[in-house]
C-alpha positions as CSV (number, residue, x, y, z in Angstrom):
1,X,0.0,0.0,0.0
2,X,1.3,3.3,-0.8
3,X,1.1,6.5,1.2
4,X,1.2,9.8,0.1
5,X,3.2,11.8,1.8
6,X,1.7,15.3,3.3
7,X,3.3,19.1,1.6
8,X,5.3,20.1,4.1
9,X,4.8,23.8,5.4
10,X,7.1,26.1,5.2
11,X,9.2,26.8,7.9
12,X,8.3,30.4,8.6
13,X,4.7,29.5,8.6
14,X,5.2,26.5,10.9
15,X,7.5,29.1,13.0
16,X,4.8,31.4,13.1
17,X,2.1,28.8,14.6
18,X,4.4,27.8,17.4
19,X,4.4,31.4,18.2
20,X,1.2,32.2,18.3
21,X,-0.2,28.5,20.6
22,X,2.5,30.0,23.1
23,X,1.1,33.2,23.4
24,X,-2.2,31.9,23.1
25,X,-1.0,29.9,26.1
26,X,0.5,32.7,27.7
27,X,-2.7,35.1,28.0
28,X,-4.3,32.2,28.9
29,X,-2.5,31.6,32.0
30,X,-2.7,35.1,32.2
31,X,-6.3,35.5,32.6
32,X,-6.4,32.5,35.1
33,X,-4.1,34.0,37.7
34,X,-5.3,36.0,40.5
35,X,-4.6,39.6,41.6
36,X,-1.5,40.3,43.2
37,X,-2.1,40.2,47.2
38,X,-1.1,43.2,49.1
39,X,0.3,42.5,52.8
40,X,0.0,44.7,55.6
41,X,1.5,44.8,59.5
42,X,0.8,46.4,62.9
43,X,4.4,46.7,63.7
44,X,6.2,49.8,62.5
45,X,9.6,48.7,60.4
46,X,10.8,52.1,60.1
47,X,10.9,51.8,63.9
48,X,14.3,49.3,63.8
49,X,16.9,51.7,64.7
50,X,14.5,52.4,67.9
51,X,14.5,48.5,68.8
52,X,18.1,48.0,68.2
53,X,18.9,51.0,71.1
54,X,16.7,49.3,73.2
55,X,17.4,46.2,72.7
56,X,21.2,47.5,74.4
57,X,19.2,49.0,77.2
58,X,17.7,46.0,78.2
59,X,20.8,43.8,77.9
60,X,20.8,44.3,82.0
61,X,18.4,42.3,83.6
62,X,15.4,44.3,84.0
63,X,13.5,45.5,87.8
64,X,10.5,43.7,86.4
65,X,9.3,41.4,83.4
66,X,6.0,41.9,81.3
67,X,4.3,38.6,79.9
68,X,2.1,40.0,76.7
69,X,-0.5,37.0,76.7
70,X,-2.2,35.9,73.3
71,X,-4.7,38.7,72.2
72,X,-8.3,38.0,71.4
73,X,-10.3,39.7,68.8
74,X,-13.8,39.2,67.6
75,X,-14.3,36.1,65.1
76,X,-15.6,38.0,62.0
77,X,-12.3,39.9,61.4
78,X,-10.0,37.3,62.7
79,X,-8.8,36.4,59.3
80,X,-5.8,37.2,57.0
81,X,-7.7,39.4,54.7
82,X,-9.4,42.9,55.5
83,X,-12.2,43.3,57.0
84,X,-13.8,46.5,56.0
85,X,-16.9,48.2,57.4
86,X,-19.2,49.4,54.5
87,X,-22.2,50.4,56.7
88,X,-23.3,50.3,60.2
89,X,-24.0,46.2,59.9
90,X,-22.3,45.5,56.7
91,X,-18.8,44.9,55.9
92,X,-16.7,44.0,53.1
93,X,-14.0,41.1,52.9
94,X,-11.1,42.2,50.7
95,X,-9.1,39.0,49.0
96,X,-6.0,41.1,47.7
97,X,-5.6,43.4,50.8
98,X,-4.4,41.4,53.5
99,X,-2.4,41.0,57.3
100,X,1.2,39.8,57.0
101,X,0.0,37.3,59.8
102,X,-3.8,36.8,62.1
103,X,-4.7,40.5,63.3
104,X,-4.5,38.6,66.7
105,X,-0.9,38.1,66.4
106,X,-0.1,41.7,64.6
107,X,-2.0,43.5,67.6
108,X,0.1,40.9,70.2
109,X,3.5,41.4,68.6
110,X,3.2,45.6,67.8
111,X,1.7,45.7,71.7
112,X,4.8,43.7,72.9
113,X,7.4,45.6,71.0
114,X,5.8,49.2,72.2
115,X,5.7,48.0,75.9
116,X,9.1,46.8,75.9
117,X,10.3,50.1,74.7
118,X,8.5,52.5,77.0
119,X,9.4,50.0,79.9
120,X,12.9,49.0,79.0
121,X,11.7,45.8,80.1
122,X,11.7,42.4,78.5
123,X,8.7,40.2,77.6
124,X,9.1,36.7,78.5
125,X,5.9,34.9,77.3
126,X,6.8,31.5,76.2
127,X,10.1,31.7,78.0
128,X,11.5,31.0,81.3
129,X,12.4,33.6,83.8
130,X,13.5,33.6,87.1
131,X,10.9,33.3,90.8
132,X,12.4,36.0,92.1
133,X,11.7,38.4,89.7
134,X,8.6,40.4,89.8
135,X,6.6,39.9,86.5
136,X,3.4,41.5,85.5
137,X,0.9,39.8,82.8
138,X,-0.9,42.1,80.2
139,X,-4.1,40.2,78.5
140,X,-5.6,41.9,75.9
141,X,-9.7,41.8,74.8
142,X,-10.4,43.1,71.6
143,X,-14.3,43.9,71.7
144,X,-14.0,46.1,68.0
145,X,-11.6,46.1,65.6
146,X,-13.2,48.7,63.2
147,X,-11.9,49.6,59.6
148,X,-13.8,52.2,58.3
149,X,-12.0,53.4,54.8
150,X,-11.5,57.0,54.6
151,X,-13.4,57.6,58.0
152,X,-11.5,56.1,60.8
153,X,-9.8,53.2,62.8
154,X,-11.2,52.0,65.8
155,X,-10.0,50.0,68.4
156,X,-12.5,48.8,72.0
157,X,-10.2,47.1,74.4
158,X,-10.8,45.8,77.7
159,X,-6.8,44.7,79.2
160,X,-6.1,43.7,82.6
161,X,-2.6,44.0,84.4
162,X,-1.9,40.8,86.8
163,X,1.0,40.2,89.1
164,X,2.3,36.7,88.0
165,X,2.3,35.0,92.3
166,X,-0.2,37.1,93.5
167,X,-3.6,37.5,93.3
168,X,-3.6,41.7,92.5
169,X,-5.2,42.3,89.2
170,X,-6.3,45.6,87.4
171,X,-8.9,45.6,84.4
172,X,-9.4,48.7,82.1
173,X,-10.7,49.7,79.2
174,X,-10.2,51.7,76.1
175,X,-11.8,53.3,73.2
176,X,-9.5,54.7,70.8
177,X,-10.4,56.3,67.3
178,X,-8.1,57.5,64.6
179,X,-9.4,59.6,62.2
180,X,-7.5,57.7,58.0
181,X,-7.7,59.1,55.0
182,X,-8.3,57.4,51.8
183,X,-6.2,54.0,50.8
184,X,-5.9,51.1,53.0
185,X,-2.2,52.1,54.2
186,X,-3.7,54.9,55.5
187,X,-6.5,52.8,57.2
188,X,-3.7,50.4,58.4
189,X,-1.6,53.4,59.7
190,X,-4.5,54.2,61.6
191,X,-4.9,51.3,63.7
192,X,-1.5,51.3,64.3
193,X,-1.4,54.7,66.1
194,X,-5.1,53.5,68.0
195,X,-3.0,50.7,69.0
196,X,0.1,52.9,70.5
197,X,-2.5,55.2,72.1
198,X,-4.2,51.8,74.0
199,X,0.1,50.8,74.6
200,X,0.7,53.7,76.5
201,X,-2.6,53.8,78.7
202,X,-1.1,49.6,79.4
203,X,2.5,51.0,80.5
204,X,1.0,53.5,82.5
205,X,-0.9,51.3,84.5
206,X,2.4,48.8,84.8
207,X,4.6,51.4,85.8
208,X,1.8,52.2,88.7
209,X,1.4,48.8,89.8
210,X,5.0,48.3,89.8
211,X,5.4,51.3,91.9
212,X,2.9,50.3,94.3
213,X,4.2,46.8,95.0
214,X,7.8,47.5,95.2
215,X,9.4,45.7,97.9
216,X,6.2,44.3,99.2
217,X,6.7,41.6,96.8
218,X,10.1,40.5,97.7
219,X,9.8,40.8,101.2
220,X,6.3,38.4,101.0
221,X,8.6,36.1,98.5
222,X,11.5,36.0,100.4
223,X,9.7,35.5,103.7
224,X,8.1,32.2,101.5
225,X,4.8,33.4,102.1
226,X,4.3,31.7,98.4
227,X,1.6,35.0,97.4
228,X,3.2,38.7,97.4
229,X,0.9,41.2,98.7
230,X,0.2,44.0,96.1
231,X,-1.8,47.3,96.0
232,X,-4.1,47.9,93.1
233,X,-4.3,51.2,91.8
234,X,-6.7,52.8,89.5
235,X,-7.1,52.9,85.7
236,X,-5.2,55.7,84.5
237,X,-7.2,59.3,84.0
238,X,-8.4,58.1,80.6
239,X,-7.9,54.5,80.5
240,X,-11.2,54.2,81.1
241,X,-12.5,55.6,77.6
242,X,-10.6,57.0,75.5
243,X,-11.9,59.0,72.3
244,X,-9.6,60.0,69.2
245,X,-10.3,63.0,67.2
């Protein structure tokens, strides 16, 4: 049986076929791929000069620890991805605008690093330290986590200081808004100065507790009366609520 052989094509025209599958295959892949993400953070990285002179400070060991506990913040924006309000009880979920990590962690980590720098202090959650050292614990309840775009940031806590050994405790509150402009770095930005607004009303009410239990604690612990005996004082002025403008 005899087979007839098929023209060949020429070679620019074959050349120019292979050309054009790949870019076929090209804007194909093209249109299947997803927007570029965009990540955003709590902590401030133009702040690392800042934390490398304080990390010196606190190379001596510290009067007193902090222990910065897990925060919690309401389920419905505990996700990577913004959470936007678009109306009093509507908000938006946007895919390509999202935390570097769980806002949970952002607020627990920027919290940490501000503390540690007002207090020149160390925070030793997850770590061992030693019993005679006095250390305070900071716990963190996020109520509202509010991102309204163009508007404002808003951030309800309720916080409590403890002494770790005793049973002293203090629990405050604040209400912190931060007027943003338009953009979602700007929102972002926003909520990171509501956050260092709610740091400082936290290291005020260490530094007061740690005032008003110095020495009382070690005497109590070196005694081995096993529970130090500290004074509680009141939230700060404007712990209580406290309103951006």
């Amino acid at each position: 049986m005899m087979f007839a052989r098929l023209p060949r094509l020429p070679r620019r025209i074959a050349r120019g076929a292979v050309h054009a599958g790949a870019l076929a295959a090209a804007l194909a892949l093209a249109a299947c791929s997803s927007p570029t993400s965009r990540f955003y953070t709590l902590g401030d990285v133009s702040t690392g000069a800042s934390a490398a002179a304080s990390s010196v400070r606190t190379s001596a060991a510290p009067a007193w620890l902090i222990e910065v506990a897990p925060i919690d913040v309401p389920p419905q924006v505990a996700k990577t991805q913004l959470v936007v309000q678009t109306g009093p009880t509507q908000v938006k979920v946007l895919e390509e605008e999202r935390w570097a990590s769980l806002p949970g962690d952002e607020l627990r980590r920027a919290l940490s690093t501000s503390l540690t720098q007002q207090l020149n202090t160390i925070d030793v959650y997850g770590t061992a330290y030693s019993d005679t050292t006095p250390v305070y614990r900071v716990s963190v309840n996020v109520q509202r986590f509010e991102s309204w775009p163009g508007s404002h940031a808003l951030i309800d806590a309720v916080w409590s200081v403890r002494a770790v050994r005793s049973t002293a405790v203090m629990t405050c509150r604040s209400v912190v808004s931060e007027q943003v402009g338009s953009g979602y770095d700007s929102l972002v930005d926003g909520h990171r100065r509501a956050l260092q607004r709610v740091s400082e009303q936290v290291a005020g009410a260490l530094r007061a507790m740690a005032a008003s239990s110095a020495g009382t604690a070690g005497a109590s612990v070196s005694q081995g009366k096993g529970v130090a005996r500290v004074s509680v004082p009141g939230c700060p002025s404007d712990g209580a609520a406290v309103a951006g403008g």
